[in-house]
C-alpha positions as CSV (number, residue, x, y, z in Angstrom):
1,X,0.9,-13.1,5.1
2,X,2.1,-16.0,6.1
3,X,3.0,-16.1,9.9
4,X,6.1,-18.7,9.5
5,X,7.6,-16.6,7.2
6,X,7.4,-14.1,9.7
7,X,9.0,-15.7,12.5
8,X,11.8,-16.7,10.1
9,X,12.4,-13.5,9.0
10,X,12.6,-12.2,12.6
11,X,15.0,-15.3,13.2
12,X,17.3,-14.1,10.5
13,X,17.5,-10.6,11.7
14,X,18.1,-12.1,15.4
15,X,21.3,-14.2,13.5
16,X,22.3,-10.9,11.6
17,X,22.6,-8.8,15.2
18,X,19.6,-7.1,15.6
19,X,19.0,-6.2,19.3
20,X,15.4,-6.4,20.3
21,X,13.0,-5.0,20.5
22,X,12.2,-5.2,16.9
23,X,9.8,-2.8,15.1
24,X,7.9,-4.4,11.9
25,X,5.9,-2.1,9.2
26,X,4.5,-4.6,6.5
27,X,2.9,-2.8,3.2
28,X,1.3,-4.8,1.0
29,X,0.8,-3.6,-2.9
30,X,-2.9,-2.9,-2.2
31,X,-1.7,-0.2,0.5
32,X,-3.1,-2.6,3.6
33,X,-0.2,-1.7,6.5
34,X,0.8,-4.0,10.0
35,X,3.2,-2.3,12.5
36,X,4.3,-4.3,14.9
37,X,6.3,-4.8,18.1
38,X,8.1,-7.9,19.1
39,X,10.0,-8.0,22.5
40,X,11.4,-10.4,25.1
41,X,8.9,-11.5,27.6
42,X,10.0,-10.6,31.3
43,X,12.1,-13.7,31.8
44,X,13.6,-13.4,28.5
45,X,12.5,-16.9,27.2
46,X,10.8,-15.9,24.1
47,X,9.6,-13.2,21.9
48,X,6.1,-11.8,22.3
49,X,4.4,-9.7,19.3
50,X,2.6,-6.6,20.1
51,X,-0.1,-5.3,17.2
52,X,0.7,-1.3,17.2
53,X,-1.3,-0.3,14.3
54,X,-3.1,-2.2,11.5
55,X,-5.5,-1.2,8.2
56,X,-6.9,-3.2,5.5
57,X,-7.2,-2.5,2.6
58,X,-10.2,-4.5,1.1
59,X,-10.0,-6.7,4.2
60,X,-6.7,-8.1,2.6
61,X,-2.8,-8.5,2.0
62,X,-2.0,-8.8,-1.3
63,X,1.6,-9.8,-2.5
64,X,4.6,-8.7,-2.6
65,X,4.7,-7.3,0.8
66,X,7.6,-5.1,2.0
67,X,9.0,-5.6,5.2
68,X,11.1,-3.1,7.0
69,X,12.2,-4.0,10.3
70,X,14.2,-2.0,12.7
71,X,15.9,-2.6,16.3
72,X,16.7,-0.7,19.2
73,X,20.5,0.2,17.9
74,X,18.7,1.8,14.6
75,X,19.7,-1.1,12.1
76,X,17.3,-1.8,9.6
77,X,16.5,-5.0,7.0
78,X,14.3,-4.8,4.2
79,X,12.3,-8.2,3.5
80,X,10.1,-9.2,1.2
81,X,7.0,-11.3,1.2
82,X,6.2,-13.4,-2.2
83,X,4.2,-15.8,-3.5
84,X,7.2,-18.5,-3.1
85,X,8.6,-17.7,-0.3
86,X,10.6,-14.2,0.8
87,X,14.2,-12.9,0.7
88,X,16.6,-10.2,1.9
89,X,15.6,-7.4,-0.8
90,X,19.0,-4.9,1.1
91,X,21.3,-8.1,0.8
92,X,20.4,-8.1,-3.2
């Protein structure tokens, strides 16, 4: 997975409202699965990403991944992860 796409999916739920913390489960095809936390440091100046649970399948991610991510108010985006690039999959 690639970590930029990451952080500008987690930008685009930021723009869209979300309230962190934010709460990431990636699946890949393959059935490897990252959950993850990502909060505000203490003084608020940037976003820190906590590993909460993680298995590989085959020691890889294989894609399309699915991203669900989820904030503190319960809203949820769906995103995913493909070979060119990712999208929006509820916004389809």
């Amino acid at each position: 997975m690639n970590p930029h796409h990451i952080v500008a999916i987690l930008k685009a739920c930021l723009a869209r409202g979300f309230v962190p913390p934010l709460y990431m489960c990636a699946v890949s095809v393959n059935g490897s699965v990252l959950t993850t936390r990502f909060a505000y440091t203490p003084d608020e100046t940037e976003i820190k990403a906590t590993l909460l649970t993680e298995h590989m399948s085959d020691g890889v991610y294989i894609l399309p991944v699915n991203l669900m991510i989820t904030d503190t108010r319960g809203e949820a985006a769906r995103a995913v992860l493909q070979y060119d690039g990712w999208n929006f999959a509820d916004l389809n």
